[in-house]
N, C-alpha and C positions, 0 to 999 in steps of 0.2 A: 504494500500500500504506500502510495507516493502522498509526501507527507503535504498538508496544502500552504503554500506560500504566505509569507507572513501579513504581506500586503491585501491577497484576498481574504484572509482569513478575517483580519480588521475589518475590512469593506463589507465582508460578508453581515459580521455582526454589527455596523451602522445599520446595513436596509433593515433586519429582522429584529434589531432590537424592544423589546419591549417590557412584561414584571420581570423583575432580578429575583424574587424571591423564591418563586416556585417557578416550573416547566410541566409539560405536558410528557407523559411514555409514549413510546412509540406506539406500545399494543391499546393504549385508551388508560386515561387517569390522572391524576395530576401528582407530581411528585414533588415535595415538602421539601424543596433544598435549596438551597440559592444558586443561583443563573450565573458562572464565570465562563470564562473563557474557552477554561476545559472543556464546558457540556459543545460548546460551538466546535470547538473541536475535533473534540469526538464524533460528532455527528459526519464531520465531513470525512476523518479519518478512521472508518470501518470499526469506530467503537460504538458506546449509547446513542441511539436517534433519538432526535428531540422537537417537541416541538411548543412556540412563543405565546403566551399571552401576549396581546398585541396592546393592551389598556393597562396605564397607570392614571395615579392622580395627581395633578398639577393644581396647585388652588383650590382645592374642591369639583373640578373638573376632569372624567374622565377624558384620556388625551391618547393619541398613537402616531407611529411615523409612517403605518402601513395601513392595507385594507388589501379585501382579498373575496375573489364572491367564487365559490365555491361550484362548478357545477358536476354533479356527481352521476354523470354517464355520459355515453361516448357520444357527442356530438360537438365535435372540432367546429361546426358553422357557426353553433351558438356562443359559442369562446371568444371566438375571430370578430365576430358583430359587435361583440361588449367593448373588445378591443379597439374598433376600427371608431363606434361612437366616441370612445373617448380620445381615442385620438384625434377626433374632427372639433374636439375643445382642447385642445393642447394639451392632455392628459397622457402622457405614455405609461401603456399597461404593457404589462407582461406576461404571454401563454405558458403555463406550465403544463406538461403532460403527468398527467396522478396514474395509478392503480387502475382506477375504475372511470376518471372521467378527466376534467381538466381543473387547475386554478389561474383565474383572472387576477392577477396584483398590481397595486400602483404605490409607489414610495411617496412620501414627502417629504422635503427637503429640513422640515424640522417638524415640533409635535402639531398638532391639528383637534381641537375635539374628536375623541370617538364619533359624537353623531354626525359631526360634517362628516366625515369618511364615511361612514355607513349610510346615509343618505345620498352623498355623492354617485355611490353605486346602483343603490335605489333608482335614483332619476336616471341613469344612464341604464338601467334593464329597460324604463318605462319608454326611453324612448326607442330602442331596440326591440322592444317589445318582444322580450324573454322574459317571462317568468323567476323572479329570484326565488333560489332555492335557500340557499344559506350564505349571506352577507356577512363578513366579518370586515371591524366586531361587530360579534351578537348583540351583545349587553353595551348600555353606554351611559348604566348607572352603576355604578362600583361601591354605593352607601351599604352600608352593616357586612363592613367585609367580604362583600361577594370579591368573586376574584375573575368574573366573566369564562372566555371559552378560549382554548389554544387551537393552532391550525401547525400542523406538523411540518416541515420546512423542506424546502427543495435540495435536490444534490445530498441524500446521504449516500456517504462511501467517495462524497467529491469527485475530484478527476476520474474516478473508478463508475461513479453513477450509472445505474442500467436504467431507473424511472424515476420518474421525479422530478425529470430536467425541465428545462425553460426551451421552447420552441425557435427555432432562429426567424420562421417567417412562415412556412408551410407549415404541415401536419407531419411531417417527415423527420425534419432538418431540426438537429437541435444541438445550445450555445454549449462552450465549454465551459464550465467553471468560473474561470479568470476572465473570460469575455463578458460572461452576463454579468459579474458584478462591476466589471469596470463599467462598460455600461450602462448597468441600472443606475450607478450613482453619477454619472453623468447626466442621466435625465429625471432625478425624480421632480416632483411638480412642485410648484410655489403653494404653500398653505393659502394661502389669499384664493388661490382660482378655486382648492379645492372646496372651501366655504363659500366660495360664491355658487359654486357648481350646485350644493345641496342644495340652496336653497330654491333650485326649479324643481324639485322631489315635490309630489303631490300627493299625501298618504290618499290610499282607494278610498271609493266611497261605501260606507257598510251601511246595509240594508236589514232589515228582519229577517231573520230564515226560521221557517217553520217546517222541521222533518217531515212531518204528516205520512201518509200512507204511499206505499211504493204502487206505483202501474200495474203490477204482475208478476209471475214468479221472478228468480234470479236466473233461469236462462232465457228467459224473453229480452231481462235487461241488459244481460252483457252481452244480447246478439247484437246490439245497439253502440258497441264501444265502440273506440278508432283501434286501430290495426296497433296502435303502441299501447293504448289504455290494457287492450286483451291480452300481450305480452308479458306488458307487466301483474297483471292478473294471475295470470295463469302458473310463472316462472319463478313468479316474486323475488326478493330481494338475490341481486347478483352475489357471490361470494365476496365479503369482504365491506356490503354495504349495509347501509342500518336500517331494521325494519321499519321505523318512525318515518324516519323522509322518504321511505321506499310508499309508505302508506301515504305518505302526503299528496307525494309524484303522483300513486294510481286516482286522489279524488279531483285533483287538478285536472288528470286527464278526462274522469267524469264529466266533471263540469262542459271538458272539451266536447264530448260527446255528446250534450245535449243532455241529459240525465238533472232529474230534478234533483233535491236535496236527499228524498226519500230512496229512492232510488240509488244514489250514490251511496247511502248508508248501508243499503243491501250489500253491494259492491265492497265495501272496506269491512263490513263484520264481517261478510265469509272469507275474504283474503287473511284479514288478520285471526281467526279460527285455525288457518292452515298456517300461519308464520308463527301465530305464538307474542303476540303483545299484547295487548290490555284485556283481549274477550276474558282472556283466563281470569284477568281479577276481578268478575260478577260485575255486579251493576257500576262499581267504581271504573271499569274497562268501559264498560257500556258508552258513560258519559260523556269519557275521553273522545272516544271517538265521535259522537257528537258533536262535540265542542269543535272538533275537525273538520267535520260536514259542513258544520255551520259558520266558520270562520271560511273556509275555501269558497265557498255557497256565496259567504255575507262581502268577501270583497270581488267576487265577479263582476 
């Protein structure tokens, strides 16, 4: 394992920096130790993978130098759109190729409120008109110690990286190491544009949704899905993804399909019957997933 240069190694941890206190595991959780040099290290040189909380507090303000919107299956077109909008505001983002889908990132040249960033991204799906899945950061109130959500960092194993990397321009072609961070620090954005950028975010407008009564059985309804809704139905969560957003994905798709409220709740209790999330916890699972119907339902 070739050891990573000193220079990228700093650069690396300016873009991603964010809590010093804890880090995120690779396999899921948050681990209790302070953030030095090592863990960044390590990650890049085939030791511990890690990955950043992206929110600390400044003033009583959650604040970060990054953002990162998440999309968690294989479609390169919708990456490249998120990308190419914000480039069309002088925003340079970055494709990374993940596991199971891609991340969209953009640096700031110093901190920025969490919610500008997070909104920044907001407005730039809405006018792409992509569906955000999971915007980071999550959280952009950090009061009674919450400590928000980590996103696991590109290039572990560094120079050696098989996935995880950052795209050079296609779906194909990707940066090395030393390029992408020279790079990205070369172009992160002005705080100024990114807060100006949020502020075109127009939260959806929510309406009442009332479950009520489904159409007809549950195969009449999912004769009615689109060809991705029924995939995901059927296949459910890919190896490796979560069944929450997986359940999210198939009511989103619902809705795509035309399917009423009731109707898409048919749809998500018997998938989630077959995945194993909240049906199992009786009427408390129940709810959950209501509150699901009816939030995807309420910002249609």
């Amino acid at each position: 394992m070739r050891a990573v240069a000193t220079t990228t190694l700093e650069g690396f941890i300016t873009l991603f920096r964010g809590r010093g206190d804890v880090y995120g595991s690779w396999d899921g959780g948050c681990v209790k130790r302070p953030l030095t040099i090592n863990q960044f290290r390590s990650h890049l040189e085939d030791g511990e993978k890690i990955g950043i909380y992206p929110s600390i507090v400044v003033n009583g303000v959650a604040s970060c130098v990054w953002g990162c919107s998440d999309i968690d299956y294989d479609s390169y077109e919708e990456a490249a759109t998120l990308r190419d909008v914000l480039a069309a505001v002088d925003v340079k983002a970055w494709v990374e190729k993940t596991r199971k889908g891609y991340h969209v990132w953009v640096f700031s040249q110093a901190l920025v409120p969490s919610e500008a960033m997070r909104n920044m991204f907001l407005a730039a799906h809405q006018v792409a008109q992509t569906p955000p899945k999971e915007v980071n950061p999550k959280q952009t109130d950090l009061s009674n110690g919450k400590i928000g959500n980590y996103v696991r960092l590109p290039y572990p194993n560094g120079y050696d990286a098989t996935e995880r990397r950052v795209l050079a321009g296609g779906n194909e072609a990707f940066m090395s190491l030393d390029f992408f961070v020279e790079s990205a620090l070369e172009c992160r954005t002005e705080p100024a544009t990114i807060v100006n950028l949020a502020s075109y975010y127009t939260p959806p407008a929510r309406h009442e949704v009332v479950v009520g009564e489904p159409s007809g059985d549950l195969k009449s309804i999912t004769d009615r899905l689109t060809p991705l809704a029924w995939t995901i139905f059927r296949a459910g969560p890919l190896e490796g993804r979560d069944r929450s957003t997986t359940l999210a994905h198939l009511a989103h798709e619902c809705v795509k399909s035309g399917l009423s409220p009731a109707d898409t709740m048919q749809v998500v209790t018997d998938a989630d019957m077959r995945w194993g999330k909240y049906v199992q916890r009786g009427a408390e699972g129940i709810i959950e997933l209501e509150k699901l119907v009816t939030r995807v339902h309420g910002s249609a």
